[in-house]
C-alpha positions in Angstrom: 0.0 0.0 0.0 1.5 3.3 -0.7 2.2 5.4 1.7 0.7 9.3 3.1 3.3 11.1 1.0 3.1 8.8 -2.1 -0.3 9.7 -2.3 -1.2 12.3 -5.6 -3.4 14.9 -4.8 -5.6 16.4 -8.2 -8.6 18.6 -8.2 -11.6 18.0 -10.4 -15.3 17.8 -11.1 -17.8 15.3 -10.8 -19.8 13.8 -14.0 -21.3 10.9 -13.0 -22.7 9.6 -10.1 -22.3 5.7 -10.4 -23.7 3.3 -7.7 -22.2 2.2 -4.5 -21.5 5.9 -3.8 -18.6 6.2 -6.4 -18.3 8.9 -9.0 -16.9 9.5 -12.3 -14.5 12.5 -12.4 -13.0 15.2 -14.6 -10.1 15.9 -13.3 -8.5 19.7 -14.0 -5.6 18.6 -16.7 -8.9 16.9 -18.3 -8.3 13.0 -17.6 -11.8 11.3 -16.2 -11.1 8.7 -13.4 -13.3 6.5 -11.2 -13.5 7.7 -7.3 -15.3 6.2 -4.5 -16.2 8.0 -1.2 -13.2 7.9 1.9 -14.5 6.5 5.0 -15.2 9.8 6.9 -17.3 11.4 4.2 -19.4 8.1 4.6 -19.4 8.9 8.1 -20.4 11.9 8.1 -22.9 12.3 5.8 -21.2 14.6 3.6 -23.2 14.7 -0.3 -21.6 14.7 -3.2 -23.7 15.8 -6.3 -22.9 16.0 -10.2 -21.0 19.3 -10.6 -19.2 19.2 -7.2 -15.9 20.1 -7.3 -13.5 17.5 -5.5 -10.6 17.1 -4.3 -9.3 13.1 -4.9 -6.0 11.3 -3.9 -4.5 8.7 -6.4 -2.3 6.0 -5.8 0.9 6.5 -8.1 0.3 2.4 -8.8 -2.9 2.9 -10.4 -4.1 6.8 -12.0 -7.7 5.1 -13.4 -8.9 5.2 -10.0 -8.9 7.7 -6.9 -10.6 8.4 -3.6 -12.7 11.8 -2.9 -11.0 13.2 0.4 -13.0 16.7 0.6 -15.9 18.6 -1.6 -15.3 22.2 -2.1 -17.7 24.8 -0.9 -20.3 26.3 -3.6 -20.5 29.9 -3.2 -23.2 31.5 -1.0 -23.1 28.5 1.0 -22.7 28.8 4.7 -19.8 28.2 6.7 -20.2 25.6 9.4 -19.9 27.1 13.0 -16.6 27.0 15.3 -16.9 27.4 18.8 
């Protein structure tokens, strides 16, 4: 398994929602790849919908396939609260 700093981190957009919550994605140098949810976006809830701009990490081993690891915020949307 590669490690936390073999990891490739890219930024793209989401075409396709596919089932078993994984997504087909356009990444920003305009390559598509296959991405499934990471564990704590599972957990909490967090939605993903076509248009969403992601951020995925890739495994240098195989650059078909990534994990989403955070959605952007849209604009006008509102900032969760820190206490």
């Amino acid at each position: 398994m590669a490690k936390e700093e073999d990891k490739i981190r890219v930024e793209g957009t989401i075409v396709e929602a596919l089932p078993a919550t994984q997504f087909r994605v356009r990444l920003d140098n305009g390559h598509e790849v296959l991405a499934y949810l990471s564990g704590r976006m599972r957990k909490y809830y967090i939605r993903i919908l076509l248009g969403d701009h992601v951020r995925v990490e890739m495994s240098p081993y195989d650059l078909t396939r990534g994990r989403i690891v955070y959605r952007q915020r849209k604009m006008g949307e509102p900032a969760a609260l820190e206490e």
